[in-house]
N, CA, C and O atoms as a GROMACS GRO file, in nm:
protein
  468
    1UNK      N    1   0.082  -0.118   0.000
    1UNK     CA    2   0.000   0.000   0.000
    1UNK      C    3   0.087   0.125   0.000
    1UNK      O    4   0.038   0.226  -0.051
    2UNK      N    5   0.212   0.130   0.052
    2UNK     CA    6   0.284   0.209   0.089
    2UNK      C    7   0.326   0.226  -0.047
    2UNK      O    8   0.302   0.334  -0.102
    3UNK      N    9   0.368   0.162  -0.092
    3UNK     CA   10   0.410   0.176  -0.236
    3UNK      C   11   0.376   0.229  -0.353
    3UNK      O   12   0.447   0.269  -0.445
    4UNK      N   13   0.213   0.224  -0.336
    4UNK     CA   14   0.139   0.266  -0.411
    4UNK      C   15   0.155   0.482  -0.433
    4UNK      O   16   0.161   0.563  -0.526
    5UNK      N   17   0.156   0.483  -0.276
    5UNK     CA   18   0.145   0.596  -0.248
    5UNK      C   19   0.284   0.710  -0.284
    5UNK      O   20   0.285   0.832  -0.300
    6UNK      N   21   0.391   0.609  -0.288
    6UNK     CA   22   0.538   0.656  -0.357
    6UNK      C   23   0.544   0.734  -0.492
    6UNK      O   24   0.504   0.699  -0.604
    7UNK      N   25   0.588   0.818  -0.462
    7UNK     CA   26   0.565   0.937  -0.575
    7UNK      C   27   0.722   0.821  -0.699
    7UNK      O   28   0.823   0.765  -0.658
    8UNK      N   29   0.673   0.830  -0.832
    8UNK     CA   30   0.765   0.791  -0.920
    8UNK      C   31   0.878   0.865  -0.982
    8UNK      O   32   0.867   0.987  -0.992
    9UNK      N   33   0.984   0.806  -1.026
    9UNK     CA   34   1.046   0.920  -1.064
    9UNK      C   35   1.027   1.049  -1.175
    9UNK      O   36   1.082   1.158  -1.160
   10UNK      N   37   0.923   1.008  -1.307
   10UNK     CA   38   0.874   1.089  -1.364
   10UNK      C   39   0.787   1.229  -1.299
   10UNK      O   40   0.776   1.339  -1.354
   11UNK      N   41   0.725   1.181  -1.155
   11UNK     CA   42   0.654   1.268  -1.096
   11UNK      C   43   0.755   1.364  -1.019
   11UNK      O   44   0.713   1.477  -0.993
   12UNK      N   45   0.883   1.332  -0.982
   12UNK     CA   46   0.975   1.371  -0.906
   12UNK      C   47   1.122   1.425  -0.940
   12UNK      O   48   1.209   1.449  -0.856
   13UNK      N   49   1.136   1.444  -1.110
   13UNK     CA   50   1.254   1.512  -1.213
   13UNK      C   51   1.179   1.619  -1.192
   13UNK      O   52   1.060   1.624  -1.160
   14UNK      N   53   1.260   1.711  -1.215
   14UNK     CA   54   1.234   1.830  -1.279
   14UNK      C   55   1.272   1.853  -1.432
   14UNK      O   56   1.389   1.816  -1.436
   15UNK      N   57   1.239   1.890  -1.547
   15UNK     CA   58   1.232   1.938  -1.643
   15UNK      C   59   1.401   1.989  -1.694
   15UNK      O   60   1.480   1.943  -1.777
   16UNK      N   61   1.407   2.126  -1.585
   16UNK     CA   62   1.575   2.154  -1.575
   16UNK      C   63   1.634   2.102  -1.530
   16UNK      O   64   1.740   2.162  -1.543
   17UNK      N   65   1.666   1.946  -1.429
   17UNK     CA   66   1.712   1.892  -1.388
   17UNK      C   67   1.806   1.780  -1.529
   17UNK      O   68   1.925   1.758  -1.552
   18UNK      N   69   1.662   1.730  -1.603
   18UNK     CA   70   1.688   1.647  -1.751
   18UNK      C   71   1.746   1.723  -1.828
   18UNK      O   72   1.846   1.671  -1.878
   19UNK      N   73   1.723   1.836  -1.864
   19UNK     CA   74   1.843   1.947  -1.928
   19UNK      C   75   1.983   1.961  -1.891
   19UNK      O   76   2.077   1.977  -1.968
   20UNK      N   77   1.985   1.951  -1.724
   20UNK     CA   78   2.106   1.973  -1.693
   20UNK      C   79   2.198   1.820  -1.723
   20UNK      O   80   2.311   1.807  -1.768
   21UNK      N   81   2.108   1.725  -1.683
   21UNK     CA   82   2.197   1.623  -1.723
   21UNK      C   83   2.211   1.571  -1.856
   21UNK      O   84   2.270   1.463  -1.862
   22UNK      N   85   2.172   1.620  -1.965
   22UNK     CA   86   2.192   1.589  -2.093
   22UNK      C   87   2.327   1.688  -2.163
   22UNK      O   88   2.405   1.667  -2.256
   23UNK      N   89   2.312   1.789  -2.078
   23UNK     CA   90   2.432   1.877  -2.112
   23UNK      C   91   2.509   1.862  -2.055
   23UNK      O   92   2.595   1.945  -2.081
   24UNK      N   93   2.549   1.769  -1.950
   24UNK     CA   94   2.676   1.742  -1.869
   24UNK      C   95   2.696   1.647  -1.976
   24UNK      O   96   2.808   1.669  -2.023
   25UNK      N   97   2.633   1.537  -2.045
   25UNK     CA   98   2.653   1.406  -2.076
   25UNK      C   99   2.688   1.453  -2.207
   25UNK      O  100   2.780   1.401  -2.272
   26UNK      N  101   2.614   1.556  -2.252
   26UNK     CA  102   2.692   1.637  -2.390
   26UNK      C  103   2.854   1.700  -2.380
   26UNK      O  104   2.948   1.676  -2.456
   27UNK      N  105   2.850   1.771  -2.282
   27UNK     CA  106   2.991   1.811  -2.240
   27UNK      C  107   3.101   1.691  -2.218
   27UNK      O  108   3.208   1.686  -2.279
   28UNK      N  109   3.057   1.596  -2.119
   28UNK     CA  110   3.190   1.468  -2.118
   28UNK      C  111   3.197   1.399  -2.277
   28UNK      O  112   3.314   1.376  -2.307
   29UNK      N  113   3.092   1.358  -2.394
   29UNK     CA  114   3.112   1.352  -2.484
   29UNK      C  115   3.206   1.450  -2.564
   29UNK      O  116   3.273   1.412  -2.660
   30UNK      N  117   3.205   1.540  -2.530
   30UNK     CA  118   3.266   1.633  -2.663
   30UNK      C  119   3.450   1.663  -2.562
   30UNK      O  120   3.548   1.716  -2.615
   31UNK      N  121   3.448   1.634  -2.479
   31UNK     CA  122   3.571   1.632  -2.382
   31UNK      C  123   3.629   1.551  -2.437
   31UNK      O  124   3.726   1.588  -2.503
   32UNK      N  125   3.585   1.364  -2.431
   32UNK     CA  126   3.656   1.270  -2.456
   32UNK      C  127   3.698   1.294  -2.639
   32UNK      O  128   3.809   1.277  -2.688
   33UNK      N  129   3.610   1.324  -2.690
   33UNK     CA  130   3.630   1.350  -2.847
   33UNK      C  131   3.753   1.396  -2.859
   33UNK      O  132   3.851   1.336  -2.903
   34UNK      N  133   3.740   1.581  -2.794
   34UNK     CA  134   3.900   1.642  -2.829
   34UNK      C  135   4.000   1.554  -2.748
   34UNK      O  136   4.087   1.539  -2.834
   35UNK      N  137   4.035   1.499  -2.660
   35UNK     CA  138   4.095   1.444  -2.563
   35UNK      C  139   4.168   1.304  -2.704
   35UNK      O  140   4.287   1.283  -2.729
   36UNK      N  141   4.100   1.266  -2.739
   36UNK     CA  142   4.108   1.131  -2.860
   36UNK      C  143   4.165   1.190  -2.969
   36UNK      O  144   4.279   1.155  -3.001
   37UNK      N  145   4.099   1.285  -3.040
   37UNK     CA  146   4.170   1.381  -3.109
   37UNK      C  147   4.320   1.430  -3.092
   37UNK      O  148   4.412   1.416  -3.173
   38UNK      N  149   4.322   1.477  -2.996
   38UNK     CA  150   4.460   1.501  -2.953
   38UNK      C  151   4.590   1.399  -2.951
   38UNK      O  152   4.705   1.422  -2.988
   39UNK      N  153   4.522   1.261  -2.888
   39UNK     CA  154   4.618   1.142  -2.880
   39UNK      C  155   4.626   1.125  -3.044
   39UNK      O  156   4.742   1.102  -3.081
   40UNK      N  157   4.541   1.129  -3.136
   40UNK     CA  158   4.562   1.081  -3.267
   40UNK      C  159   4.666   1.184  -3.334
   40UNK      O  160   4.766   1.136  -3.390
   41UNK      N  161   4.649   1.302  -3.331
   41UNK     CA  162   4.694   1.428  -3.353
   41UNK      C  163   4.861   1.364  -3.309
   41UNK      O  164   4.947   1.409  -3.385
   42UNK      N  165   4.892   1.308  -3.246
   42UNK     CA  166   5.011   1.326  -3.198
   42UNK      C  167   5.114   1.202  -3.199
   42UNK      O  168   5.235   1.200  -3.176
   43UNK      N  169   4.991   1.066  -3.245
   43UNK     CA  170   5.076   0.921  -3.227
   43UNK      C  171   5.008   0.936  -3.379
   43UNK      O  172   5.108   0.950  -3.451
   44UNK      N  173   4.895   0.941  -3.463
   44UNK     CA  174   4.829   0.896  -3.552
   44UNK      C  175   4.751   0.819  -3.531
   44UNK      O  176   4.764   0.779  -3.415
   45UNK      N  177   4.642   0.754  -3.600
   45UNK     CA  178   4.532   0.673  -3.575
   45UNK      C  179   4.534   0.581  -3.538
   45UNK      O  180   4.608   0.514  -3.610
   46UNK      N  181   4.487   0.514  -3.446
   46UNK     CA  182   4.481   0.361  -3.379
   46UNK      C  183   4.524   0.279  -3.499
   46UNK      O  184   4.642   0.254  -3.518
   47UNK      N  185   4.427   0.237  -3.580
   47UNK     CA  186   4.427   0.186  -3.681
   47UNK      C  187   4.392   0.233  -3.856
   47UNK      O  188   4.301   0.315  -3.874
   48UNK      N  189   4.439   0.198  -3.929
   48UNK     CA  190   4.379   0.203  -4.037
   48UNK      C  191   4.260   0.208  -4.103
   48UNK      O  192   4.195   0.144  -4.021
   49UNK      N  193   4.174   0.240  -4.198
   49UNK     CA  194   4.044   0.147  -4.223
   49UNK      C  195   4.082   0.040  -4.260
   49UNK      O  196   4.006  -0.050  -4.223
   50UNK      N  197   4.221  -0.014  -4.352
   50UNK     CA  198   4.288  -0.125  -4.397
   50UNK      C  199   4.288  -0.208  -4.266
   50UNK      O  200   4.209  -0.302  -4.258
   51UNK      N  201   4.392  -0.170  -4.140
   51UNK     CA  202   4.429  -0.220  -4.085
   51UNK      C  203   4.308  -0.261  -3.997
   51UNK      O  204   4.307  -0.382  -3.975
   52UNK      N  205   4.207  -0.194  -3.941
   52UNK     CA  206   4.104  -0.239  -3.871
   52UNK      C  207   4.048  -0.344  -3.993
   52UNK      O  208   4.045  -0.460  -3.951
   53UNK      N  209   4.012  -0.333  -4.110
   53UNK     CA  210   3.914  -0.500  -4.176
   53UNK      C  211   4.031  -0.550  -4.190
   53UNK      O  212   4.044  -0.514  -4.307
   54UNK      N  213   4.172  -0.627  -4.156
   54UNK     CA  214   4.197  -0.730  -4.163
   54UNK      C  215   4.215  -0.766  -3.988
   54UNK      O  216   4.231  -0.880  -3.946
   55UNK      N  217   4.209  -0.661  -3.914
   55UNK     CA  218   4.173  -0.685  -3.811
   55UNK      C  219   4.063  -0.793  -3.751
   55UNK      O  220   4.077  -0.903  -3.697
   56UNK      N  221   3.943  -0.707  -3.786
   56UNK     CA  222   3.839  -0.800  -3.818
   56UNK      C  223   3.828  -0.946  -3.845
   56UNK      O  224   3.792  -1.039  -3.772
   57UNK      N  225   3.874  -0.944  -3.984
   57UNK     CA  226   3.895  -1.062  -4.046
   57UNK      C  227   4.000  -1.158  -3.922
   57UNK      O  228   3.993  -1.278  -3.899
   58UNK      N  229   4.051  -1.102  -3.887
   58UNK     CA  230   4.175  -1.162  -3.786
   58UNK      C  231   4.083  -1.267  -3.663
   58UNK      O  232   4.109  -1.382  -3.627
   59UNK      N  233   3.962  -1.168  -3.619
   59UNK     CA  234   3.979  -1.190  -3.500
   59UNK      C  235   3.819  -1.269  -3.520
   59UNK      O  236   3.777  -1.327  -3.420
   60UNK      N  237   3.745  -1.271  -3.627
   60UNK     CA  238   3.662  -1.334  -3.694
   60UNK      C  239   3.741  -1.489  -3.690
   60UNK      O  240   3.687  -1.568  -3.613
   61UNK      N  241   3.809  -1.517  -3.732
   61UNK     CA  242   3.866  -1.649  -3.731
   61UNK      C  243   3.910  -1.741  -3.646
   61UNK      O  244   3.915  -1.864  -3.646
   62UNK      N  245   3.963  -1.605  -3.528
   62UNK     CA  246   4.027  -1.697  -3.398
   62UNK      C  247   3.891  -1.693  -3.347
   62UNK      O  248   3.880  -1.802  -3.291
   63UNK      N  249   3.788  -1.634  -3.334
   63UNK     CA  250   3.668  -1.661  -3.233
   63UNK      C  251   3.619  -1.811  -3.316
   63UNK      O  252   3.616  -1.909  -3.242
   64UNK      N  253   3.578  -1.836  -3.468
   64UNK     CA  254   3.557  -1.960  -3.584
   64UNK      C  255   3.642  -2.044  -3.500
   64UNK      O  256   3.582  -2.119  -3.423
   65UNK      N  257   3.780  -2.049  -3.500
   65UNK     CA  258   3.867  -2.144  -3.399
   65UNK      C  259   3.826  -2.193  -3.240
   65UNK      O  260   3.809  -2.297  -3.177
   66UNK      N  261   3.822  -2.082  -3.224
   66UNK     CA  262   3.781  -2.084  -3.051
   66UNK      C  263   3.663  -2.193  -3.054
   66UNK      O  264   3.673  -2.302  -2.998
   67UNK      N  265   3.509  -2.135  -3.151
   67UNK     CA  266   3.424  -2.217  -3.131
   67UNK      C  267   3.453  -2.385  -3.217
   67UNK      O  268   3.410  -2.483  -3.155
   68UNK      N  269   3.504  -2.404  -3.313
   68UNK     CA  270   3.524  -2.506  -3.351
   68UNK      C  271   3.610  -2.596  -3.202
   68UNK      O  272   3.566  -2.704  -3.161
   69UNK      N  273   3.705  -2.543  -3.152
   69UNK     CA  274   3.733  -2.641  -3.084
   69UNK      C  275   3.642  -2.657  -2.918
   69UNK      O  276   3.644  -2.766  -2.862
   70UNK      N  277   3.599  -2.589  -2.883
   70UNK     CA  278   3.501  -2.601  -2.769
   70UNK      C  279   3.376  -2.706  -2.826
   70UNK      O  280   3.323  -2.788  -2.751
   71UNK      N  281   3.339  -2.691  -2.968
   71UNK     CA  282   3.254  -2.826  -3.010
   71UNK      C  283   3.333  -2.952  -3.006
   71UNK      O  284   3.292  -3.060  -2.964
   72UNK      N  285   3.447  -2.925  -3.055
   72UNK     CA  286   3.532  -3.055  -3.030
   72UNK      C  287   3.545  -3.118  -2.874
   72UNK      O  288   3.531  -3.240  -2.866
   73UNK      N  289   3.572  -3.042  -2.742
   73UNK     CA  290   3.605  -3.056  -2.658
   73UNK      C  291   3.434  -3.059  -2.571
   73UNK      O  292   3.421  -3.084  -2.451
   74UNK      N  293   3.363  -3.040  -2.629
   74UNK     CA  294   3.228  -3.099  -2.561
   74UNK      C  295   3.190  -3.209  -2.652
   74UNK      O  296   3.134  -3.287  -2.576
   75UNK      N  297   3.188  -3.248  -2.738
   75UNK     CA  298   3.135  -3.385  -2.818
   75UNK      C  299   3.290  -3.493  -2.778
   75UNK      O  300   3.288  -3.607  -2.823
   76UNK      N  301   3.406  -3.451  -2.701
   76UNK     CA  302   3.475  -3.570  -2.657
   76UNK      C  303   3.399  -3.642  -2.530
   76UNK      O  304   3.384  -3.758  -2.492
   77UNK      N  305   3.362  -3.520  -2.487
   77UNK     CA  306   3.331  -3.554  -2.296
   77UNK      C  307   3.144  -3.633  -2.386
   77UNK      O  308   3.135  -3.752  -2.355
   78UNK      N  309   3.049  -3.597  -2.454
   78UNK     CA  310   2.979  -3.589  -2.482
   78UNK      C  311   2.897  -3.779  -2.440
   78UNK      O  312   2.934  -3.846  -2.536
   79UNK      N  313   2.836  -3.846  -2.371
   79UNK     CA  314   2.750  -3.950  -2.339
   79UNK      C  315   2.704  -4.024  -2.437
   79UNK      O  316   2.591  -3.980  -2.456
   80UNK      N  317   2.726  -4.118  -2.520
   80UNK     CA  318   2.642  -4.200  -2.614
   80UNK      C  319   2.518  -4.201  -2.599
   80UNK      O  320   2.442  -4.195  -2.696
   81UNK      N  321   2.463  -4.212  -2.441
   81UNK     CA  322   2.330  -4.190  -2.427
   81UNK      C  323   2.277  -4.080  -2.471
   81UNK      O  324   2.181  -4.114  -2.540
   82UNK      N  325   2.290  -3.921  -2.468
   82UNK     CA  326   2.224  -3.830  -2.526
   82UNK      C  327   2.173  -3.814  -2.608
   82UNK      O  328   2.090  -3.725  -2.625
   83UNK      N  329   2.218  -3.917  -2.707
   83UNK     CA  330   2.154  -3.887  -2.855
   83UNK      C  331   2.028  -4.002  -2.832
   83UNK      O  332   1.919  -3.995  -2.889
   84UNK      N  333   2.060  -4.086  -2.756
   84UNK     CA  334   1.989  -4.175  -2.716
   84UNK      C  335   1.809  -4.129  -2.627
   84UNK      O  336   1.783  -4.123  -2.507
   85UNK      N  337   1.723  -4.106  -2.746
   85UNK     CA  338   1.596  -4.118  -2.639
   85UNK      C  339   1.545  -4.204  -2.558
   85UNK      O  340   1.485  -4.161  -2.460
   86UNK      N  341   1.558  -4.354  -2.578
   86UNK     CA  342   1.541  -4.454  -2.525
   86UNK      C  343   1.595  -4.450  -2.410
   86UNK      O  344   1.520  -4.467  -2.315
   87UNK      N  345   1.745  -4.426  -2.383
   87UNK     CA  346   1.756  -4.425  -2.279
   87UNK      C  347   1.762  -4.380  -2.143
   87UNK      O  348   1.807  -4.430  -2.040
   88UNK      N  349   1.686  -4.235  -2.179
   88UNK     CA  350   1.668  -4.186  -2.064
   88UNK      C  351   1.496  -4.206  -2.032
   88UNK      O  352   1.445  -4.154  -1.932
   89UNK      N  353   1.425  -4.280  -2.123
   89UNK     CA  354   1.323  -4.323  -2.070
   89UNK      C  355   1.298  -4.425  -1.991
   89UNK      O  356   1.183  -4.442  -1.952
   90UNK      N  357   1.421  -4.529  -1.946
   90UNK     CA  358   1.406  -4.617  -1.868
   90UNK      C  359   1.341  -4.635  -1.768
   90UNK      O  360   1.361  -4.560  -1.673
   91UNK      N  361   1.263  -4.719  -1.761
   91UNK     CA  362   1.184  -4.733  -1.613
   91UNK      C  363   1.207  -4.777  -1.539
   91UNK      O  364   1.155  -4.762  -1.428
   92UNK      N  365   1.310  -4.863  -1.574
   92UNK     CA  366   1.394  -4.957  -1.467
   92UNK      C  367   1.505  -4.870  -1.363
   92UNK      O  368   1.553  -4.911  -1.257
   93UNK      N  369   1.519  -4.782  -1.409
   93UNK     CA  370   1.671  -4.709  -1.360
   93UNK      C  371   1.565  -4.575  -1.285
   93UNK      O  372   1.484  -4.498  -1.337
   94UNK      N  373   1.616  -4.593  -1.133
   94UNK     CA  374   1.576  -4.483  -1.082
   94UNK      C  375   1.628  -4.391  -1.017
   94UNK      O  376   1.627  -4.387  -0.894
   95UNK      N  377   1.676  -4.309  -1.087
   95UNK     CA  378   1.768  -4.168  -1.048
   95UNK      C  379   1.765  -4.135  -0.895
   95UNK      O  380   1.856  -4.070  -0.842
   96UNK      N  381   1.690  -4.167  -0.846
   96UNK     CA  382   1.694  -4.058  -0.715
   96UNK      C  383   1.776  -4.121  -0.617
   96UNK      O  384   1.855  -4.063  -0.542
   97UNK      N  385   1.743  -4.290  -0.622
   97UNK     CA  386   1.827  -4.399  -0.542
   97UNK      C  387   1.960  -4.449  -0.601
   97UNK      O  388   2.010  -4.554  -0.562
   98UNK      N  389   2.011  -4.380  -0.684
   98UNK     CA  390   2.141  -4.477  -0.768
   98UNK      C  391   2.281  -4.452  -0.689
   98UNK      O  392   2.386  -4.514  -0.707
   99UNK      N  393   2.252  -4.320  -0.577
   99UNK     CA  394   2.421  -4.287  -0.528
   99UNK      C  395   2.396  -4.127  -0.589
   99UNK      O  396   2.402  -4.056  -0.488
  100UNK      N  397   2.377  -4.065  -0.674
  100UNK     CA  398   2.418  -3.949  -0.839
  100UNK      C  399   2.346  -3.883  -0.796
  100UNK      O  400   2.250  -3.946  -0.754
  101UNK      N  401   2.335  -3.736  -0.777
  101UNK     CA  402   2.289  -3.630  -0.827
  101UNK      C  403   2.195  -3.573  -0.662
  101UNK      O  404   2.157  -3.456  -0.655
  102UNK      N  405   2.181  -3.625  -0.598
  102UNK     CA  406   2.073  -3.548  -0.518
  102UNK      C  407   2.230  -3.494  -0.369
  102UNK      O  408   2.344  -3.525  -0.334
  103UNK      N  409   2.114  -3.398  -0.334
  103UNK     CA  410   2.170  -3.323  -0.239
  103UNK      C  411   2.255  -3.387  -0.119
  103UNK      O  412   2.367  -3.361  -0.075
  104UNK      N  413   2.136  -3.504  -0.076
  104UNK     CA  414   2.236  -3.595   0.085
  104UNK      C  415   2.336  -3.660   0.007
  104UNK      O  416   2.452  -3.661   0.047
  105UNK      N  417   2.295  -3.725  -0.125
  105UNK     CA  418   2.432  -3.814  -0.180
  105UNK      C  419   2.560  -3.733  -0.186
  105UNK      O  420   2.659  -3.794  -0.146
  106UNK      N  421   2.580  -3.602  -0.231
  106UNK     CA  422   2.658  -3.514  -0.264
  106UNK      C  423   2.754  -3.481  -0.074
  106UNK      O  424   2.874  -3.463  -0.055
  107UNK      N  425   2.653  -3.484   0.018
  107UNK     CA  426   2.683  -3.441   0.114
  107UNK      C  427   2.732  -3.588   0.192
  107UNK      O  428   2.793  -3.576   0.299
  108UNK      N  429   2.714  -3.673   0.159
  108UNK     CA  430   2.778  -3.777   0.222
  108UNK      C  431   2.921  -3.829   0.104
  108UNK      O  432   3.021  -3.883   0.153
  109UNK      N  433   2.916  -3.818   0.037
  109UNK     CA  434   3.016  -3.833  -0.063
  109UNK      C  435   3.135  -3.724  -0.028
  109UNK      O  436   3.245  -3.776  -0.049
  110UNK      N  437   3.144  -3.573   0.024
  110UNK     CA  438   3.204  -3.512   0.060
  110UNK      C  439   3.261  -3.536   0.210
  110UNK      O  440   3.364  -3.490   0.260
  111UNK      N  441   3.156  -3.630   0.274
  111UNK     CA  442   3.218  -3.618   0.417
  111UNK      C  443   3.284  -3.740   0.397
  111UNK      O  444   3.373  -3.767   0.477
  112UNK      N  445   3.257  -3.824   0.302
  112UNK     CA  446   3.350  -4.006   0.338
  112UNK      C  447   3.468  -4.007   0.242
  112UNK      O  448   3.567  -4.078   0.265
  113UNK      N  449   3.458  -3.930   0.138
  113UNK     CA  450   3.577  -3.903   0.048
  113UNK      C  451   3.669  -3.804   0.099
  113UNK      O  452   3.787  -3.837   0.113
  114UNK      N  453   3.630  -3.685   0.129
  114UNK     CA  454   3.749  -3.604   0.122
  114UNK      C  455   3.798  -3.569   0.271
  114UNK      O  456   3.719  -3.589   0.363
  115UNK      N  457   3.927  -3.519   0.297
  115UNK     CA  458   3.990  -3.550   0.432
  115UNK      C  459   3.919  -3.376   0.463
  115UNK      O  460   3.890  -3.303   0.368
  116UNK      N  461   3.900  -3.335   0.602
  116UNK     CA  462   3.898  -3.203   0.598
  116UNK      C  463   4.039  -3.164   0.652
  116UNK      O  464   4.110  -3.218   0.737
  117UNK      N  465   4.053  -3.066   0.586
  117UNK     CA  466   4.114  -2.970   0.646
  117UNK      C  467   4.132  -2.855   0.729
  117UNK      O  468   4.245  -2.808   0.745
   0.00000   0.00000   0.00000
C-alpha cells in the first residue's frame, strides 16, 4: 500500500534537472572526443580502415577457432546416451536412489571421500 502511495520518478525530475543532465553528458562527450583527437593528432590513428578489416577478419577467425574447438572438446566428454531417447526413458533405472545427483548423496560423498582440512 505504501508503495502505491510513492511518488515515481517521472513525478519527481524536474524538467531543468533532464536538461542539466543531458548537457553534462553532452559536455563529457565532446571532452573525450578532443581528448582522442589530440592522442591521434600526436601518435596517428589507432588503426587504419585497412588495418582495422583485416583486423576483423583476424579476429573473426580466432573466435571460428575458438568455437570449432570447444565443439570438439564438448562432443569428446559428450554420453552415447544423449543422442539416445530410449535411454533416458528407462523405467527400470531410478535416479533418485542410484548414489548421483541429489543433495544428501553429494553431502555424504564429501564427508566419506574427502579429508577435511
Amino acid at each position: 500500500m505504501m508503495n502505491d502511495m510513492m511518488p515515481t520518478i517521472e513525478e519527481t525530475i524536474d524538467m531543468n534537472d533532464i536538461a542539466q543532465h543531458e548537457h553534462e553528458q553532452w559536455l563529457r562527450e565532446c571532452e573525450r572526443e578532443e581528448h582522442w583527437e589530440a592522442i591521434e593528432a600526436t601518435h596517428g590513428p589507432l588503426l587504419t580502415a585497412a588495418e582495422w578489416k583485416q583486423h576483423t577478419i583476424d579476429m573473426d577467425q580466432i573466435i571460428a577457432e575458438a568455437d570449432a574447438a570447444w565443439a570438439d572438446f564438448e562432443n569428446a566428454f559428450k554420453c552415447d546416451e544423449d543422442d539416445d531417447e530410449d535411454a533416458w526413458a528407462d523405467d527400470d533405472h531410478d535416479s533418485m536412489n542410484d548414489g548421483h545427483g541429489t543433495l544428501a548423496d553429494d553431502a555424504w560423498h564429501d564427508a566419506h571421500e574427502f579429508p577435511e582440512w
